[in-house]
N, C-alpha and C positions, 0 to 999 in steps of 0.2 A: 504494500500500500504506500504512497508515495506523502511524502507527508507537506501541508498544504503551508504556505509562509508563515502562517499564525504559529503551528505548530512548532516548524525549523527555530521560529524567533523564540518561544517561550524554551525550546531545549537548549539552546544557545544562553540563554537568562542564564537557565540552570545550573549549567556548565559551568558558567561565569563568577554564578556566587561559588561555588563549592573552588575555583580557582584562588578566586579571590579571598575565599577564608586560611587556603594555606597559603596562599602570599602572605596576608595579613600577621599568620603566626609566625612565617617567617623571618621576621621585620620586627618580631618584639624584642626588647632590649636582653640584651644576657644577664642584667641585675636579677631579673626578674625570676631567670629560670628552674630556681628550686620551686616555683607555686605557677607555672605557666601552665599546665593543664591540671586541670580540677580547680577548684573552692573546697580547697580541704579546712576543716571544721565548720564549714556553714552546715546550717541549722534545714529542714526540712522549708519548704517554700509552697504558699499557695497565691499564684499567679491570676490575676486576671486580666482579661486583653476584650478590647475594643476596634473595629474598623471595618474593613471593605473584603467581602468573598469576591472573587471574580473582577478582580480588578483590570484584566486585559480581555472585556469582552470581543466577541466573536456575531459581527448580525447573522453569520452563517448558522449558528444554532441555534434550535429553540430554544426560549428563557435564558437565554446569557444577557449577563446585563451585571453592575455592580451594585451587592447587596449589605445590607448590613451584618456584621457577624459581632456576636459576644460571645465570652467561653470563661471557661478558665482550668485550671493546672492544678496536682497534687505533685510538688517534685522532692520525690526521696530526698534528695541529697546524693553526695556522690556514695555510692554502694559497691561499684564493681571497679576499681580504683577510680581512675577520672568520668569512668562514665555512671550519668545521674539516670535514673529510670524517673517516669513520668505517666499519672494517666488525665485525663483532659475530654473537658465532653464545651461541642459548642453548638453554637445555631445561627443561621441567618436568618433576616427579617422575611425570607421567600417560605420560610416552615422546615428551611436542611434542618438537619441535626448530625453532628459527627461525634460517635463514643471513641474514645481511642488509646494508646498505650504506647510506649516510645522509650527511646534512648536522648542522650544530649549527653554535649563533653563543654565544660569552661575550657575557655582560653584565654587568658589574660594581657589582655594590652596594656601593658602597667598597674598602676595602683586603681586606678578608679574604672579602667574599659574593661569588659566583657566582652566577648566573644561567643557564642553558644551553637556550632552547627547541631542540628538534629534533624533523626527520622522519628516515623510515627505509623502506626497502621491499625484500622481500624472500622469499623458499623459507621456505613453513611446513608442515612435515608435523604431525599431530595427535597422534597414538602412539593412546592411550586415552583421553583427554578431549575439550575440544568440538571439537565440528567450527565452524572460522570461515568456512567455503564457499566456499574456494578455496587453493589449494597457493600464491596471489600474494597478500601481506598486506602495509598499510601501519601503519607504528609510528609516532604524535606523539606527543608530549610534554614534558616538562620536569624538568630537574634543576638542584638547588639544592647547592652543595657551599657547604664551609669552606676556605680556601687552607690546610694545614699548611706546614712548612718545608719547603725542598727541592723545593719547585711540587707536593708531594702535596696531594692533596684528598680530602676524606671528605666522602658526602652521601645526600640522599633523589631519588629519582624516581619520577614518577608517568608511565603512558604508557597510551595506548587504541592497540586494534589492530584495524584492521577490514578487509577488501575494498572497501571503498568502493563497495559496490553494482556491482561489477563481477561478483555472482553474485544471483538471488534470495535467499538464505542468506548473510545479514549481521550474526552476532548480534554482533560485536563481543569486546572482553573489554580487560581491566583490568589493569594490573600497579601494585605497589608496591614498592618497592625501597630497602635501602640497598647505597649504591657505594661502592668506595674505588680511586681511583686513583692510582698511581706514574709519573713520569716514565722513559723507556729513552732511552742512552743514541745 
């Protein structure tokens, strides 16, 4: 199946964050490098995030368009050394809903940046908007926070969410998001 510019550009995105996050880590300072992957001693985190599903629509599909998304995070903490496990349920304003479950690793851009690549895979019902062609969707991506006081963090995240070609119907879709997360005790 040959894949249409929408497509080529949003795999090309993909590619790019995921480039650009190991640039990123490549470029961090060597002070830093006893605590560059993980937040080792942070405390468990509940996240909540606001913003845009489907941020790169498509008029070629039906119900693409950009919608409102809420959600939010239980993240262990880091468990498996630098990787943090997470589970996360969200919705858009169209009636989606995604349950879901995931990894993530910090990377430290000095004292105060974050760096957070993650996947995720999970239950996607659609409500009234696009259909992503299959009820089993996988979420990557990447989020950039600021450490506040108190291990709080305030940030952006971008994420693609696709089947991964486990249906012919793959249109994919976009998120963008500001998150703020609180440590529980």
């Amino acid at each position: 199946m040959r894949e249409s510019g929408l497509d080529l550009w949003k795999s090309k995105l993909s590619r790019a964050a995921t480039i650009g996050a190991a640039l990123a880590r490549a470029a961090m300072p060597a002070a830093n490098a006893q605590n560059a992957a993980g937040s080792a001693g942070e405390p468990p985190h509940l996240a909540v995030f606001a913003g845009a599903f489907d941020v790169v629509p498509d008029g070629k599909r039906p119900h693409s368009g950009a919608d409102a998304l809420l959600g939010a995070e239980y993240r262990l903490g880091p468990l498996f050394g630098a990787l943090t496990p997470f589970l996360g349920l969200s919705g858009t304003s169209a009636g989606g809903f995604y349950g879901y479950f995931g990894f993530g690793i910090d990377l430290d851009l000095g004292r105060s940046w974050v760096l957070n690549p993650n996947v995720a895979a999970g239950y996607w019902a659609r409500g009234g908007g696009i259909d992503l062609g299959s009820w089993w969707e996988f979420r990557e991506g990447v989020e950039l926070d600021y450490r506040l006081s108190g291990w709080r963090r305030l940030g952006v995240a971008f994420y693609h969410m696709s089947n991964a070609g486990l249906t012919r119907q793959d249109p994919g879709a976009e998120s963008a998001l500001l998150v703020y997360s609180v440590p529980l005790p």
